[in-house]
Structures are given as C-alpha cells and as structure tokens.
LONU-971912 format. One record per residue (C-alpha): x, y, z; residue in one letter. Coordinates in steps of 0.05 Angstrom, whole numbers, padded with zeros to 5 digits, always signed. Layout:
BEGIN
XYZa ...
***
This chain:
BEGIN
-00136+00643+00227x -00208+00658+00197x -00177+00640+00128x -00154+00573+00145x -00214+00547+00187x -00254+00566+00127x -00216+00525+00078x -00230+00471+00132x -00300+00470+00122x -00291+00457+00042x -00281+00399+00002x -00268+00403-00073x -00284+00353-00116x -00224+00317-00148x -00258+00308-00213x -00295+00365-00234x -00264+00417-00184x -00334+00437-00158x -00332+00464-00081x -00382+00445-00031x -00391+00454+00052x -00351+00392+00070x -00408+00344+00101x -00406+00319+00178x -00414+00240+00158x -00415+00180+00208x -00376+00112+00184x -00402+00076+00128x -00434+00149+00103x -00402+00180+00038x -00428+00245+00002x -00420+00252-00067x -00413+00308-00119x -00476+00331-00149x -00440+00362-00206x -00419+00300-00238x -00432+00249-00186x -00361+00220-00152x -00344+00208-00080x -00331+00273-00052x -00316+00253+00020x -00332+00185+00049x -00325+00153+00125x -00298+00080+00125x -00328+00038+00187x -00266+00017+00236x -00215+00039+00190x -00163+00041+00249x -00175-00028+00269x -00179-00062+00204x -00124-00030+00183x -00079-00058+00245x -00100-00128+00236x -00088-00121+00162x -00015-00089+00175x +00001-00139+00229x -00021-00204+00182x +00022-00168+00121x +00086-00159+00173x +00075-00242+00181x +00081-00248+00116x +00131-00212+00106x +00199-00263+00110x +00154-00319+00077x +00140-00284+00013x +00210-00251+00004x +00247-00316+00025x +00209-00371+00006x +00212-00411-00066x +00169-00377-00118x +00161-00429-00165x +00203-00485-00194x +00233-00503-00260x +00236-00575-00289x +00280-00558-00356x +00329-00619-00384x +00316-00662-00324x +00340-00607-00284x +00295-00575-00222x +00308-00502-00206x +00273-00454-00152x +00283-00393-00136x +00257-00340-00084x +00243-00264-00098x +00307-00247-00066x +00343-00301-00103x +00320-00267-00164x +00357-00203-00144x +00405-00236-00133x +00418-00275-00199x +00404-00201-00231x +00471-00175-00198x +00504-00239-00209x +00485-00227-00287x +00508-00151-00287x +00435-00131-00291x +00450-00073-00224x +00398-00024-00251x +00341-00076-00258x +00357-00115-00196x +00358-00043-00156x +00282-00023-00195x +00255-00104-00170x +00283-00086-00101x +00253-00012-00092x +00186-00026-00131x +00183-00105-00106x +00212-00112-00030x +00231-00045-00009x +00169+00007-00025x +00117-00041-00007x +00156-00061+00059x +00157+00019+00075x +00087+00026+00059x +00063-00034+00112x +00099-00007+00165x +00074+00064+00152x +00006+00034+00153x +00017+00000+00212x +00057+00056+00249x -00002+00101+00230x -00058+00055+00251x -00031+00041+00324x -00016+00111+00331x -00089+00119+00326x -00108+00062+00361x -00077+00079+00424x -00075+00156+00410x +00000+00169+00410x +00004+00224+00360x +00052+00276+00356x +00059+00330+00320x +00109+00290+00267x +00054+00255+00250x +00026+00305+00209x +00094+00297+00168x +00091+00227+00157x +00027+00221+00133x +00035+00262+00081x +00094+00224+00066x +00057+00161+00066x +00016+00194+00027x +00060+00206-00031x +00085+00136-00028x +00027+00097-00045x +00036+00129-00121x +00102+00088-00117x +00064+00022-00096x +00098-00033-00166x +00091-00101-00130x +00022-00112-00168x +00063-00096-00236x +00120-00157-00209x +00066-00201-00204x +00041-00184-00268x +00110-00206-00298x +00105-00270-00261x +00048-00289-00290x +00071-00274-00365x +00134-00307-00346x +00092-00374-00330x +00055-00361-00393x +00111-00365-00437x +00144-00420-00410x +00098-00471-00396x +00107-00500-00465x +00178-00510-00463x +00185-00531-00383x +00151-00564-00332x +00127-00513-00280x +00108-00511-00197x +00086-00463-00153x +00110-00463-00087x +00085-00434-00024x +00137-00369-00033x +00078-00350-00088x +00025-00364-00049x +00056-00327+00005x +00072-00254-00042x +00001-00260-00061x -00031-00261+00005x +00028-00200+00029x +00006-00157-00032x -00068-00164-00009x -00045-00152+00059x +00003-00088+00039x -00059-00067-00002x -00106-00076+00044x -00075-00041+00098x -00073+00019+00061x -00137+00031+00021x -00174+00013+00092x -00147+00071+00123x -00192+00133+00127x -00147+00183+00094x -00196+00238+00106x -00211+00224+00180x -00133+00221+00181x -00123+00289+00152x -00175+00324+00193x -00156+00294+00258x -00088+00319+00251x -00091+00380+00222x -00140+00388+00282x -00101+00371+00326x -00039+00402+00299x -00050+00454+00252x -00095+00498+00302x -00039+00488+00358x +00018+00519+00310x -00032+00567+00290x 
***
C-alpha cells in the first residue's frame, strides 16, 4: 500500500529517465526536467471540454469524409470520382485484399475507434460516469494512438496529385475537404486530452479502491 502511493508521487522523465516529486500544477502549468530540460508533467486548460466539442465536430464529419468524392479525374475526355470507400472498394475489385484491408484499418477503421474513444472518454468525464472499466480502456486508448495512419493516406494523396497532374486534369471535391477537417478533428480530440489528469484521476479513483 505504502509502495504504491509512493510511486504515485513520482514522475520520471521520458527522455533522460531522471525521477523527480511529481509537481501539484494548475491548468495551463507544466514542469519540466531540469536534467535535460523536456516536459515532465504538464496540465492542459479544459481538456474535457475541448476535447468533447472536438470529438462531437469529428463524429459530423465522419459519413462526409468517408462517403463523399475525393477528387475527380478528367483523363481521355473521361471524368472519374471516387470516394475513400470507393477506393477500397476498387482495391478488392482489383484483387488487391491485403492493401484494401491495411487502407481500411489504418484509414477508416483506427481513426473511427480512436474518435469515439475520445469522445466516450471525454463525456465520461464531463458528466462523471466513470467506472472502474474505465481504467481498462484508457489504457487501451492509449495504445491505439501509436496505430493512428490516416496522416500517412493523406500523404499518398497528395503524391498521387503530384504525379498526375501532368498527364490529367484534376478536382478536388468536398469529400477532401471533408477527410481533412475529420483528421484535424480525430487529432485534435486526442492530443487535447489531459492524459496525465486522466491517469491520476483514475488510478485514484480506482486503484486505491482495489487496493
């Protein structure tokens, strides 16, 4: 019991391993390592809150940028458009199953998980419905974000334009506009939740009672 309280009120830092007192901040505060000078522990202001209205604007998104025309193709007279799903689906059309099933995970499927994590978590906060599963999830979550590959698809697209606007006449449509704006919002709603106010409300709340 002694043990783990202790190892409660430490905080290692991630780069050089040096151990301090973990800090009592307010939001906005952040301490950093004096060893070699990175963010040891910092407090985001509202992080609940921005996080919800980030998760809920992403879920909007959501059917707009996975359904809607990416961009068009003008080749031989010819117009062509296609939507992220349509992509897919031209990939299992084509025999490509192990690409199309990588696009789905890393393009609709992961980043679809992580918003409604982010979301779950943030309203659980919000109106203080946590459980002791929570503590579970989280880490889950936590895991997942190293799994976060829509920013690499959009990458491609933009090669993809590259090398073909010499050869074919190209348009964006608004299913572009709309994956751009979800991959802020699945971003944002993520990176503005405070991970360590998380963790220490939990384990808290949880940890102590199993204890």
């Amino acid at each position: 019991m002694n043990q783990l309280s202790n190892n409660h009120d430490i905080v290692a830092c991630h780069l050089c391993d040096a151990v301090f007192d973990k800090p009592q901040l307010k939001q906005g505060q952040s301490a950093k390592c004096h060893r070699c000078g990175s963010t040891l522990v910092e407090r985001k202001v509202d992080s609940i809150n921005r996080s919800f209205y980030w998760s809920i604007a992403g879920i909007v998104l959501l059917i707009p940028a996975i359904l809607l025309p990416i961009m068009g193709v003008t080749l031989a007279k010819q117009y062509h458009n296609a939507s992220l799903l349509d992509c897919i689906l031209v990939l299992i059309d084509r025999g490509f199953f192990m690409i199309a099933t990588l696009v789905f995970l890393f393009a609709i499927a992961v980043p679809i998980v992580r918003l409604f994590g982010a979301f779950y978590i943030a309203i659980s906060f919000k109106y203080q419905r946590l459980s002791s599963s929570m503590l579970t999830f989280f880490r889950a979550y936590h895991h997942l974000g190293h799994w976060a590959m829509l920013n690499v698809f959009m990458l491609g697209i933009i090669v993809s334009m590259y090398k073909l606007i010499d050869d074919t006449e190209l348009s964006v449509n608004l299913g572009l506009l709309s994956l751009i704006l979800w991959l802020i919002c699945t971003t944002m709603a993520s990176i503005t939740l405070d991970q360590d106010y998380i963790w220490e409300t939990l384990e808290q709340e949880f940890t102590h009672e199993d204890s």
